[in-house]
GULUM-53389 format. One record per residue (C-alpha): x, y, z; residue in three letters. Coordinates in steps of 0.25 Angstrom, whole numbers. Example, Ala and Ser with C-alpha at 12.3 -4.5 7.8 and 13.67 -1.06 7.14 Angstrom:
PT      xx      yy      zz   code
PT      49     -18      31    Ala
PT      55      -4      29    Ser
END
This chain:
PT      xx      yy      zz   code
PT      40      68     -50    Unk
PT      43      54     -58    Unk
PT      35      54     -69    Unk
PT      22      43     -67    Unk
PT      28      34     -80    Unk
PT      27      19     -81    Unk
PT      40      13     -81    Unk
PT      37       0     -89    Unk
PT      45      -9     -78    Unk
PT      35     -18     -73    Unk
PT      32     -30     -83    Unk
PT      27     -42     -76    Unk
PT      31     -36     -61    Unk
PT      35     -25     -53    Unk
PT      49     -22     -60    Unk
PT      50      -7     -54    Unk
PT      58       0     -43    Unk
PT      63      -7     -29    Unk
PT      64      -2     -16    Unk
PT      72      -7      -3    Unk
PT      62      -8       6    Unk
PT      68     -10      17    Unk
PT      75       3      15    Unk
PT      61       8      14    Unk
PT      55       3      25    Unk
PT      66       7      35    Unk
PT      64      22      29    Unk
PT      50      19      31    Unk
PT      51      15      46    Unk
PT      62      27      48    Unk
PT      51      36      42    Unk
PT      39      32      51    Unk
PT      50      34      63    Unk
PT      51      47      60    Unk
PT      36      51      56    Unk
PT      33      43      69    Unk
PT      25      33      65    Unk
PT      23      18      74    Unk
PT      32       9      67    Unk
PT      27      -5      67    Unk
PT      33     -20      63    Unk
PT      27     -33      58    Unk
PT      32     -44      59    Unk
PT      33     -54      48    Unk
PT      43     -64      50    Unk
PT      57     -62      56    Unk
PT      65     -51      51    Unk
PT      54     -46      43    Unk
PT      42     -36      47    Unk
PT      33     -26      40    Unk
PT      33     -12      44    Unk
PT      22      -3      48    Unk
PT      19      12      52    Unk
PT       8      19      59    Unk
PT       7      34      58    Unk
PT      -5      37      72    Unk
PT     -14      47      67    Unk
PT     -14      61      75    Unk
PT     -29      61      78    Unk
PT     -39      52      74    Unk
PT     -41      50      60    Unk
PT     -38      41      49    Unk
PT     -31      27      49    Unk
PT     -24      22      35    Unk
PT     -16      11      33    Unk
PT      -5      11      21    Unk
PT       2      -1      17    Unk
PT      13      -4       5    Unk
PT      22     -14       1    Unk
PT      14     -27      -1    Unk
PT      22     -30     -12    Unk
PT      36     -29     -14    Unk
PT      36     -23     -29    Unk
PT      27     -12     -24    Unk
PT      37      -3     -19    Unk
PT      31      11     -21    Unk
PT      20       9      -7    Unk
PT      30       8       3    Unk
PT      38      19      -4    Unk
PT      25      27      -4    Unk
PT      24      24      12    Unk
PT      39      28      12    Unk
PT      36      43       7    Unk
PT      23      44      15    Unk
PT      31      42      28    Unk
PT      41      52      24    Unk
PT      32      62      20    Unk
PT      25      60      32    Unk
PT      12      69      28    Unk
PT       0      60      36    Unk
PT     -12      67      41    Unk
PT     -13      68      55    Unk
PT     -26      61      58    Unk
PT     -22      48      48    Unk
PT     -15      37      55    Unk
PT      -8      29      45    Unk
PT      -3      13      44    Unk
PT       8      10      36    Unk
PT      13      -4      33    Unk
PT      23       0      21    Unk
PT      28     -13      16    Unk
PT      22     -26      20    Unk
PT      31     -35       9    Unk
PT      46     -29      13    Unk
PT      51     -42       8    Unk
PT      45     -42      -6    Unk
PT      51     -28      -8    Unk
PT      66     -35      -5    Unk
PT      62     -45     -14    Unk
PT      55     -37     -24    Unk
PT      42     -43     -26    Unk
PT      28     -44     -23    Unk
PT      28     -55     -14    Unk
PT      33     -58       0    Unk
PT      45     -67       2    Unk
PT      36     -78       1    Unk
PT      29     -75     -12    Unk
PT      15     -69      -6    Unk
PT       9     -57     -12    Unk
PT       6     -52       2    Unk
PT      -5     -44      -3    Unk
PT     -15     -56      -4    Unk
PT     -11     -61       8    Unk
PT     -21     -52      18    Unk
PT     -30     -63      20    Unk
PT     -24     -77      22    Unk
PT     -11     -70      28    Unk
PT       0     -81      23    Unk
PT      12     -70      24    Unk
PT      19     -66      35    Unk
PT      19     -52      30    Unk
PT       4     -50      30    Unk
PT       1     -58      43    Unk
PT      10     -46      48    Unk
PT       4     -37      43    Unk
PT     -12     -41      46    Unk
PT      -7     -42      60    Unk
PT      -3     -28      61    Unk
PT     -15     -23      54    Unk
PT     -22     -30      64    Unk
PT     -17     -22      75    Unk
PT     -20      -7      67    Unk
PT     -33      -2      67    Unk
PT     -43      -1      57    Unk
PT     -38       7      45    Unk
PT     -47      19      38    Unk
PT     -41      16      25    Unk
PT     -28       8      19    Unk
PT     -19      11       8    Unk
PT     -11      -1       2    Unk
PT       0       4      -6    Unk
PT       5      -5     -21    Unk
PT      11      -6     -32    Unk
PT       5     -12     -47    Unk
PT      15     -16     -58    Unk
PT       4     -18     -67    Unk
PT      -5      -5     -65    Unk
PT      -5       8     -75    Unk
PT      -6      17     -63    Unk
PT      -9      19     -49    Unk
PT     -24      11     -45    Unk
PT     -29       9     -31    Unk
PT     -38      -4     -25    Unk
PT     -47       4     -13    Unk
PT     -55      -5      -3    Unk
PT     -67       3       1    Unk
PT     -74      -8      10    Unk
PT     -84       3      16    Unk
PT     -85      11       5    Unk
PT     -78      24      12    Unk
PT     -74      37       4    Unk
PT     -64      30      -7    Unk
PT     -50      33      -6    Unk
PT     -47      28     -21    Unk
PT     -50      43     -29    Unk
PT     -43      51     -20    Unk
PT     -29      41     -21    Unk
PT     -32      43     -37    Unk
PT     -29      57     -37    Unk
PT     -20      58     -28    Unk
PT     -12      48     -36    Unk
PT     -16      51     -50    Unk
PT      -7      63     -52    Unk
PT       6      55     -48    Unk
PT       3      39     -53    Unk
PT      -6      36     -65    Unk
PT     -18      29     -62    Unk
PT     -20      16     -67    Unk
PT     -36      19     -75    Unk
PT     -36       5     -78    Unk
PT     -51       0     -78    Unk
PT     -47     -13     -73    Unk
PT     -35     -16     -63    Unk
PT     -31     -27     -57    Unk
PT     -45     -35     -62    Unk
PT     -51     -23     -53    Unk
PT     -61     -12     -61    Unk
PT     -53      -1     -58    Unk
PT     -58      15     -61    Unk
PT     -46      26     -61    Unk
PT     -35      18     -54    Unk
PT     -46      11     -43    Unk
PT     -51      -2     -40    Unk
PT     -61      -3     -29    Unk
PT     -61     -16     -22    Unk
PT     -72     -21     -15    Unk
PT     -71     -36     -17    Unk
PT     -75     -45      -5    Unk
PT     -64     -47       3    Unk
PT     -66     -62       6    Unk
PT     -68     -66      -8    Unk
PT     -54     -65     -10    Unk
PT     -45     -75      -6    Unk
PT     -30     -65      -5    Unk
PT     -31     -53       3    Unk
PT     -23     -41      -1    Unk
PT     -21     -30      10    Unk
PT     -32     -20       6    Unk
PT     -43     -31       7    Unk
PT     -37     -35      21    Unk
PT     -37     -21      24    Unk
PT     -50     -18      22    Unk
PT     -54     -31      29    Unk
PT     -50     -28      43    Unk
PT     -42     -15      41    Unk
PT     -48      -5      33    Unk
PT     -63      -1      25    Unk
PT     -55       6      15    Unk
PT     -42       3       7    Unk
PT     -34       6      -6    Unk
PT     -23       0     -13    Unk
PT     -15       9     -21    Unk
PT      -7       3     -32    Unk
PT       4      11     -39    Unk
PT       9       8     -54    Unk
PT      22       2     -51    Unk
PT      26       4     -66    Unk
PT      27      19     -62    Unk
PT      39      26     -56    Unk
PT      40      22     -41    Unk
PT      40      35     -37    Unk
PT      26      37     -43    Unk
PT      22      24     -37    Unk
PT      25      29     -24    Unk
PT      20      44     -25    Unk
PT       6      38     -30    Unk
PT       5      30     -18    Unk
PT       8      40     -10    Unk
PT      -2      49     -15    Unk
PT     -12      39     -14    Unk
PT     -10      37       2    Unk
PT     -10      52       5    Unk
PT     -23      54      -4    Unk
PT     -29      44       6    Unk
PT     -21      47      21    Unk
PT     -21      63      17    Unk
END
């Protein structure tokens, strides 16, 4: 196991590991082939669309959706996705979504942004970016989701720390993905992160969703999608194979 120790790269930016993505996503795609999942384009522009899986529950249950890859220097969530496809241990009755990587042309490029500059995670609301009018269209064909997991990346944080949505004030999901986490990732104990009063690496969000003017995915989500929704944040100044072990934790504490 890699030790959880800050590696000190990150002064300014994300300055840490890089990963071919399109490697990743055709072993991604080869892996949801063979576990028999429904295998699923969007199309974005020519030559270019955004990957999505579905995983049909066994019997009736639970529906989750997952997503990663928003931003192209957060490459530990579609790695996390990699590792749950190939392990392959999904309850029966939970029929999962999985949108993997959403911004494939910031991870070629190595940044944030899409080709065009646009943090496609404020974009949920006035849809500007071909990527996300994509991607709003197909969540518009899915059915309502019991919960979402939105899987990142912070350069800045001390540890791992977790946003949850909990519009109808269901059981929260937030301790149980603490513990889960805790013995592989620090936990960021910041009282304060990202301007948000935070208490053991969460920050509960329940600001009014048109009083803001760019919409993240999470407050889309839980606008037409979803009553309940966390996005979990992985320090990326810690090993990538902790980032990516912490995030996977954290989606089995929730899927089971």
């Amino acid at each position: 196991m890699i030790s959880p120790q800050r590696l000190g790269k990150n002064n300014g930016g994300y300055f840490g590991e890089r990963v071919d993505m399109r490697a990743v996503l055709g072993e991604l795609e080869s892996l949801g082939e063979k576990h028999g999942w429904v295998i699923e384009r969007m199309p974005v522009t020519e030559g270019l669309g955004l990957l999505a899986l579905h995983r049909p529950a066994e019997f009736p249950g639970r529906a989750v959706y997952i997503s990663a890859g928003i931003h192209g220097d957060e490459p530990a969530g579609p790695l996390a996705v990699k590792e749950l496809l190939a392990e392959n241990r999904w309850p029966p009755g939970v029929a999962v979504w999985l949108c993997p990587c959403l911004n494939p042309i910031g991870f070629e490029r190595g940044v944030r942004e899409n080709a065009d500059g646009a943090d496609l995670n404020r974009d949920y609301r006035s849809l500007k970016t071909a990527e996300i009018r994509a991607h709003v269209a197909w969540l518009e064909r899915q059915p309502n989701f019991d919960c979402a997991l939105c899987l990142h990346e912070d350069w800045e944080s001390h540890g791992f720390y977790l946003y949850e949505r909990n519009r109808d004030r269901r059981p929260p999901l937030a301790p149980g993905i603490i513990e889960a986490v805790i013995g592989i990732c620090p936990i960021d104990e910041s009282p304060e992160i990202e301007g948000r009063p935070a208490m053991r690496g969460v920050i509960h969000v329940d600001d009014e969703p048109e009083a803001r003017e760019l919409w993240p995915e999470t407050l889309y989500l839980t606008v037409a999608k979803t009553a309940q929704c966390c996005t979990l944040e992985a320090p990326s100044d810690f090993p990538l194979a902790v980032r990516v072990a912490a995030l996977v934790a954290a989606v089995r504490a929730v899927v089971g």
